[in-house]
C-alpha positions in Angstrom: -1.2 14.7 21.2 -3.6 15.5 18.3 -1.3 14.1 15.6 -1.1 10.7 17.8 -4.5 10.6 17.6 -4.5 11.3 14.3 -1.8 8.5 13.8 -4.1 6.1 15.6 -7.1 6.7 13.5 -5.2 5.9 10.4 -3.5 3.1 11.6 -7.5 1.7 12.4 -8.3 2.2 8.7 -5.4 0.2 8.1 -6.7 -2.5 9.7 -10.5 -1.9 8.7 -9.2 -2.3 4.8 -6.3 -4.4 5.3 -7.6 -7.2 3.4 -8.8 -5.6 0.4 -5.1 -3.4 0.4 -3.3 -7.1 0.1 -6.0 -8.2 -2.2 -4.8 -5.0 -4.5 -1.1 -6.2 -4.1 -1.2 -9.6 -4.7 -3.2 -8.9 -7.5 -0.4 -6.5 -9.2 2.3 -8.8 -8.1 0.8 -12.6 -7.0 3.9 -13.6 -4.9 2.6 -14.5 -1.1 6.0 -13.5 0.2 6.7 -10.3 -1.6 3.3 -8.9 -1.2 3.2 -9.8 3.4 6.7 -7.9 3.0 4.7 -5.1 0.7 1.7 -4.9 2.7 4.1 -4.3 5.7 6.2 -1.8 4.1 2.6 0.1 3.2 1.3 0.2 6.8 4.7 1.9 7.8 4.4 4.4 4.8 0.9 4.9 5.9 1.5 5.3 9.5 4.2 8.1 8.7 2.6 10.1 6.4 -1.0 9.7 8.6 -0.7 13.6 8.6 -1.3 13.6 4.8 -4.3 11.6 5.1 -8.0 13.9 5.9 -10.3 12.8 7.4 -13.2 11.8 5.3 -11.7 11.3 2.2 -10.9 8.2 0.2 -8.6 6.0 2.6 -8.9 2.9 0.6 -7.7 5.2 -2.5 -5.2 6.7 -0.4 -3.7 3.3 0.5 -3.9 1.5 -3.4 -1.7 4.7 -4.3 0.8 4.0 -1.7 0.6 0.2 -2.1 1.3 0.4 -5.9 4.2 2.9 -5.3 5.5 0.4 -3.0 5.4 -2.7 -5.8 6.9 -0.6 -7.5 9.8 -0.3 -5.2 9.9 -3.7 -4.7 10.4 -4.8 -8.4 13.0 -2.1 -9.1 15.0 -3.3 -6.1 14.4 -7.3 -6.6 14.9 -7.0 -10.8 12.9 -10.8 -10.3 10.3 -11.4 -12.5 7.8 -12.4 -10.0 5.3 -9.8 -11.7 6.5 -9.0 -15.1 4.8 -5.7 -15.6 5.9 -2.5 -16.2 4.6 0.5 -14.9 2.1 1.5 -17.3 1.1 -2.3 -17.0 0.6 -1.5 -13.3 -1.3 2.2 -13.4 -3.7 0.0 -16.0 -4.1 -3.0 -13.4 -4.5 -0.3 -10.7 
C-alpha cells in the first residue's frame, strides 16, 4: 500500500507542475498536437517509475529529464520535421 501512496504523491506533483512540464515541451518541439500526446506519454512514464522518484528532491528536474527523453522518442519515431533539432540541440535548449 505504501508504493500506492507513493504513486499518488507523484502523480500530485504531476499535476502541481503540469503546466510548466508542457511549457518545457512545447518549447523543444512547438507542435500543440505532438507535445498533449508527449505530455501524456510523460505522466505514464512518471507514474511507472514513481518508485524512482524521492521524496524531496527535484520533481520538476525529474520530470524535464523524462519529458526531453520522451521528445526524443517522438522525433525518432515520427522522422517529421516538426522540431528540427538534434539531440545536442535539445540537451542545449533543455
Amino acid at each position: 500500500m505504501e508504493n500506492q501512496a507513493h504513486r499518488e504523491e507523484v502523480q500530485q506533483l504531476f499535476v502541481r507542475h503540469i503546466s510548466p512540464i508542457k511549457g518545457f515541451i512545447l518549447g523543444l518541439c512547438p507542435d500543440f498536437s505532438a507535445a498533449d500526446d508527449i505530455l501524456q506519454e510523460v505522466f505514464m512514464t512518471v507514474t511507472r517509475k514513481a518508485d524512482d522518484f524521492e521524496p524531496g528532491t527535484n520533481f520538476p528536474a525529474w520530470a524535464r529529464a523524462i519529458a526531453r527523453n520522451k521528445v526524443l522518442e517522438y522525433l525518432k519515431k515520427s522522422a517529421r520535421l516538426a522540431c528540427p533539432l538534434d539531440e545536442e540541440a535539445l540537451d542545449a535548449v533543455a
